[in-house]
C-alpha positions, 0 to 999 in steps of 0.5 A: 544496474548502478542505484543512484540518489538525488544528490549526485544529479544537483542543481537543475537543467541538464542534471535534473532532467537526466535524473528524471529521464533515468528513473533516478531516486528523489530521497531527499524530497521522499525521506521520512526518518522522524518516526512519531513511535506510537501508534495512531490506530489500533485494534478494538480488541472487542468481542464480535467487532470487525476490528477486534484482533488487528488494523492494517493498510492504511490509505490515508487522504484528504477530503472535504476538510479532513484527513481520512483513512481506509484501514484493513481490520481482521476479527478472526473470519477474516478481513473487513475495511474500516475508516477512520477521521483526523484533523492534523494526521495523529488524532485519529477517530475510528468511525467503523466499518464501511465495506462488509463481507458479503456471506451470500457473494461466492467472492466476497463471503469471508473477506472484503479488503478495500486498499486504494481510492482513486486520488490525485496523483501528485506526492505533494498534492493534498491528497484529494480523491477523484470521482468516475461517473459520479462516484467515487472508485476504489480498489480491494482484494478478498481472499476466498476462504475464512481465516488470515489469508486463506487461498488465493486472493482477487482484485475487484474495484468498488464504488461509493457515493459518500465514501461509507456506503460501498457496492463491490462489482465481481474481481477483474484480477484474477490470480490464474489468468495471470502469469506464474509469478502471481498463481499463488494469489493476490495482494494489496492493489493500488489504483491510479489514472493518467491521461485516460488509461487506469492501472491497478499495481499489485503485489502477487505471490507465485505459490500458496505453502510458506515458500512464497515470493511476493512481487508487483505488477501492473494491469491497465484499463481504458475502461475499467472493464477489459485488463491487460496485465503488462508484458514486463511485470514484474516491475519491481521484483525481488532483489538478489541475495541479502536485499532487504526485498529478496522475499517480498516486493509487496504493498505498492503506493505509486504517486507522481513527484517532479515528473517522476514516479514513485512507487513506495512498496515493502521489501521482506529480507531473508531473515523475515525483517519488513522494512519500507522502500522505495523506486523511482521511474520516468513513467508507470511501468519502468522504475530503479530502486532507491538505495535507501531503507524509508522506515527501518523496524525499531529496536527491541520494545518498540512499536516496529520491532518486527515490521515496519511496512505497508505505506501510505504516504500524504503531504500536509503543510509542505510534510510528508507523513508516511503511515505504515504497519507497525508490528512488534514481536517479542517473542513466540509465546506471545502474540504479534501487536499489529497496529498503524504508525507514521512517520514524517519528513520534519521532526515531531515537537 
């Protein structure tokens, strides 16, 4: 399949609206090249705190004045979701965990991973949430066993009325219903409604021992309660040999741009290197892949000189910043320094 970007459909009219019907990538209005090269959140690093040993998945939106963050934090057991409050998207203020494990829920008794909250849908929208009945309606994944990852993952929606106190309903994903592409559990979800139906994107792993692929697919609800996973999935799989996505095609975020879809997501090359990308489509379920790396790693000392990955991206001020996972990793004798960056479509003065 030919990749095409933006610059070859200029102009508007006939040329716009080809490029929108196929699915064409909008990089220009998407690239995010000016790295802040720090991070914005990190772990607490403190005994017996739900953030101690890292931060993760970011989902960033705006509410009632503010910006916030959802974030994935790991204390050893396993995973925890925290929140964290900003004014201008750099200065963050970590306000702690909101969604616990659960030991007395068979599903929730070592992880409880809080990924996406229903938002409106537009990339150059303010970043606003939704509310469903009253609530507000999010979307996790929670591994059934204690450590980093243990066992195959499900998918659950939970619900909130102020966005710090959360009530988990039981999984409607389950790896095994699912196809063999996503027998090996689970991953990040991401939540989005339009003209009435839902969908939850996720990532799915096809086996549990170290030589996994990772790709995403789509279920969709009219009422939130009976799933069906789309006969097409996967809709963004591995690329072919030496792709920067041939392992992975993990971490979606999808948003609506100029009568497109974008769906952001991270690609694992088979040289273990993370970087985030992206694909572009007329509608939820059919997309082209951009021929662009969005956030490349960093060379050797920074911040991102292993991964770069796991997107999150908002607009502010007409900008688009573009939070990611950000890993280095020197070396083996040392550990991993895991943390949360950004970066944006304008340069930082």
């Amino acid at each position: 399949m030919n990749v095409f970007t933006r610059r070859e459909f200029v102009g508007t009219g006939v040329f716009a609206l080809a490029a929108r019907a196929m699915g064409i990538c909008p990089i220009d209005r998407i690239a995010t090249p000016y790295k802040l090269g720090q991070f914005v959140l990190n772990a607490s690093g403190k005994e017996g705190a739900f953030d101690k040993i890292s931060v993760d998945c970011p989902f960033v939106f705006h509410h009632n004045g503010r910006f916030y963050m959802t974030f994935v934090a790991f204390d050893g057991i396993g995973y925890q979701t925290g929140l964290a409050s900003s004014e201008d998207l750099i200065k963050w203020n970590n306000e702690g965990c909101i969604l616990r494990r659960d030991p007395a829920s068979p599903f929730l008794k070592y992880n409880v991973a809080m990924n996406w909250i229903l938002r409106e849908n537009g990339l150059y929208a303010r970043g606003g949430l939704k509310q469903v009945e009253g609530s507000y309606l999010g979307v996790y994944h929670a591994y059934p066993n204690q450590g980093l990852e243990q066992g195959a993952a499900a998918i659950g929606l939970c619900r909130s009325k102020d966005l710090r106190s959360w009530t988990a309903d039981p999984p409607c994903l389950r790896p095994e219903d699912g196809a063999p592409w996503e027998h090996g559990g689970l991953y990040k979800p991401c939540l989005v409604e339009d003209k009435g139906t839902y969908y939850i994107f996720y990532n799915a792993k096809n086996r549990t021992d170290s030589a996994w692929h990772e790709q995403t697919g789509v279920a969709t609800s009219k009422d939130l309660k009976e799933w069906t996973r789309y006969a097409g999935n996967p809709v963004i799989p591995n690329g072919g040999p030496g792709s920067p996505d041939e392992k992975f095609a993990s971490d979606p975020c999808v948003l609506q741009d100029d009568g497109q879809w974008v769906l952001f997501y991270f690609g694992l090359d088979a040289r273990g290197v993370a970087r985030d990308l992206a694909a572009a489509g007329p509608d939820l379920f059919h997309y082209t892949k951009c021929d662009r790396i969005l956030i490349d790693v960093g060379p050797r000392g920074s911040i991102d000189s292993a991964y770069a990955h796991k997107p999150s991206v908002i607009q502010h001020k007409g900008d688009l910043y573009h939070f990611y996972c950000a890993v280095s990793h020197e070396n083996q004798l040392e550990p991993e320094i895991r943390g949360i960056s950004v970066a944006r479509s304008r340069p930082w003065t």
